[in-house]
N, C-alpha and C positions, 0 to 999 in steps of 0.2 A: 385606860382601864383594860385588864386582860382577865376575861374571864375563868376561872379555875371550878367552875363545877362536872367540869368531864374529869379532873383528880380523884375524885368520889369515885369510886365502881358505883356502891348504891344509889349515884344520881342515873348513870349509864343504867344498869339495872333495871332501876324504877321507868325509864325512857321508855324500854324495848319491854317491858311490863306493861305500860300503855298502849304499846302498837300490840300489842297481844290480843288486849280484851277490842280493842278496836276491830280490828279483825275478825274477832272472835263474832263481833256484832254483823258488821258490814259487807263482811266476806261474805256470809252465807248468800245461798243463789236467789234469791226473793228483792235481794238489793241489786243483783248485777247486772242490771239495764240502768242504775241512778247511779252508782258506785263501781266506777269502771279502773281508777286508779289510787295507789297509796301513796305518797311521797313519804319515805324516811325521816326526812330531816329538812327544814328548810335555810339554804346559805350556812352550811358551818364554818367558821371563821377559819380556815385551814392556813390561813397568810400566816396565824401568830407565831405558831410552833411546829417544831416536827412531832412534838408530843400529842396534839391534837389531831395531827394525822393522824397518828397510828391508832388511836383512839378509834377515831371516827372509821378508819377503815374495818376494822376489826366491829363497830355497832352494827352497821352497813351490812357486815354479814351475819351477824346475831339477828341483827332486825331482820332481814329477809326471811331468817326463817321461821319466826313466829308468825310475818305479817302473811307468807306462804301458807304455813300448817300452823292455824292459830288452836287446831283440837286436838295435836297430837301427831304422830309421824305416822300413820295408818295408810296403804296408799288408797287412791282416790278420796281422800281426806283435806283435801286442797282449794287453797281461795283460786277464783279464776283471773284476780286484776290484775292491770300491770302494777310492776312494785318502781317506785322511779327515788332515783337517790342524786341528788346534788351536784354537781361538780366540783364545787368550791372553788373554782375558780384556780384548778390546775389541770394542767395538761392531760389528753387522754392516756400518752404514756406513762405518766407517772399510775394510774390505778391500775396500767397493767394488767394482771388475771384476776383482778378483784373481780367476785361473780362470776365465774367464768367456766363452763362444765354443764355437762348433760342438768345438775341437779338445779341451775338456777334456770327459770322459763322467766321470760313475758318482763326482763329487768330494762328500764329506759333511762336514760342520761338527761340530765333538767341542768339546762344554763339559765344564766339570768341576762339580761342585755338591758344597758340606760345608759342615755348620755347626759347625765346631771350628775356626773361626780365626778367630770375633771375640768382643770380650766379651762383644757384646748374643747369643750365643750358649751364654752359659754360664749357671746355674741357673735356666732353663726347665724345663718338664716336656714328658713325651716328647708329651704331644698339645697341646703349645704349636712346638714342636719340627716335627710337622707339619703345623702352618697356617701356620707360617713357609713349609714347603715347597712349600705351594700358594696363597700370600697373598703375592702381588711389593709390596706397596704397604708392609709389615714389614719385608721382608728390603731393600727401595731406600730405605729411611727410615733406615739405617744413618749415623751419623757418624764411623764407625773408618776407617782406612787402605785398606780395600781398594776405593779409587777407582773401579779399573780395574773391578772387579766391580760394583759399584754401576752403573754406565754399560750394562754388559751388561746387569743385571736392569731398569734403565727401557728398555732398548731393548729387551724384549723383542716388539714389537709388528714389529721388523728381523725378528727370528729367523722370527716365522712368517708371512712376506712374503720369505723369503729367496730366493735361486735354490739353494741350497744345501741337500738335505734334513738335517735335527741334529738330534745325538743327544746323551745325556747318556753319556760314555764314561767318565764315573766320577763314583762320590758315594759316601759313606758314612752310617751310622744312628751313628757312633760320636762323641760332640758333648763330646770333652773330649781338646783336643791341647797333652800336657805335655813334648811332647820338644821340645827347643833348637831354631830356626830355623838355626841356622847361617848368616844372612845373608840365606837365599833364599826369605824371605817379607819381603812389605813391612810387615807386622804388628808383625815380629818373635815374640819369644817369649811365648806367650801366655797360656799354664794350667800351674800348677806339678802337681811331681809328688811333694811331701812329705808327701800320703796315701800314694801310695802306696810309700815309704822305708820298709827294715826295720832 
């Protein structure tokens, strides 16, 4: 399944139309001790196309500036959180100068990390499990599908050289994924679930 709602402008549109009013709400200073961060976008599928790159590149910087100046471009008119945008699971060099100049503040880089979506993932032990998690030269030695990650783990040497400070804005300890991909993993499906069948 490849999803084609980023083809629409007025889906894009409508998107960064949401981070608008959201902003609009959340931004204000009364939230900014609860509402410290915005994420963009969560995982967009950047593996399928270059078309969704450029897309996405290009909302990335639409969004920031509504989630920025959600009342207008007045100065001191501005949200105080950080704005964090995805990686998608390419390299630091590839996004380049995206964001990058006096006018963008307080922009963060959001990886994801799990080891439940490749083979070489599965019947390890849990302190195998984390020397994978701290031992990049294991986890980028990978021959399964997920390319795009593989690129990110040898580039890790971008990540901390980046202008970008990044965070891991999700991982999990749970190393066996048996639910159906539905399309939107490049994997596919990966671990059954007829253990766990009554």
């Amino acid at each position: 399944m490849t999803d084609h709602r980023h083809t629409n402008p007025d889906n894009v549109k409508r998107t960064v139309d949401v981070i608008q009013r959201i902003s609009a709400q959340y931004g204000q200073p009364e939230y900014s001790d609860t509402v410290t961060m915005l994420q963009l976008l969560n995982e967009p599928t950047l593996w399928i196309s270059d078309e969704i790159k450029t897309v996405t590149k290009q909302f990335y910087v639409d969004a920031y500036e509504v989630a920025r100046r959600p009342w207008g471009t007045d100065a001191g008119n501005e949200t105080d959180w950080i704005i964090v945008f995805h990686d998608g699971w390419q390299a630091m060099r590839w996004w380049g100068d995206t964001m990058q100049g006096d006018q963008y503040e307080k922009v963060w880089l959001d990886h994801h990390y799990y080891q439940a979506f490749e083979a070489d993932d599965f019947g390890i032990s849990a302190e195998e499990h984390l020397r994978v998690g701290s031992d990049s030269g294991r986890r980028c030695a990978h021959t399964g599908h997920w390319a795009d990650r593989q690129r990110v783990c040898r580039a890790r040497s971008d990540y901390r050289t980046s202008p970008f400070p990044s965070i891991t804005g999700e991982f999990s300890i749970g190393v066996w994924d048996c639910a159906p991909s539905e399309g939107n993993s490049p994997m596919g499906d990966v671990g059954s679930c007829k253990e766990f069948d009554q």
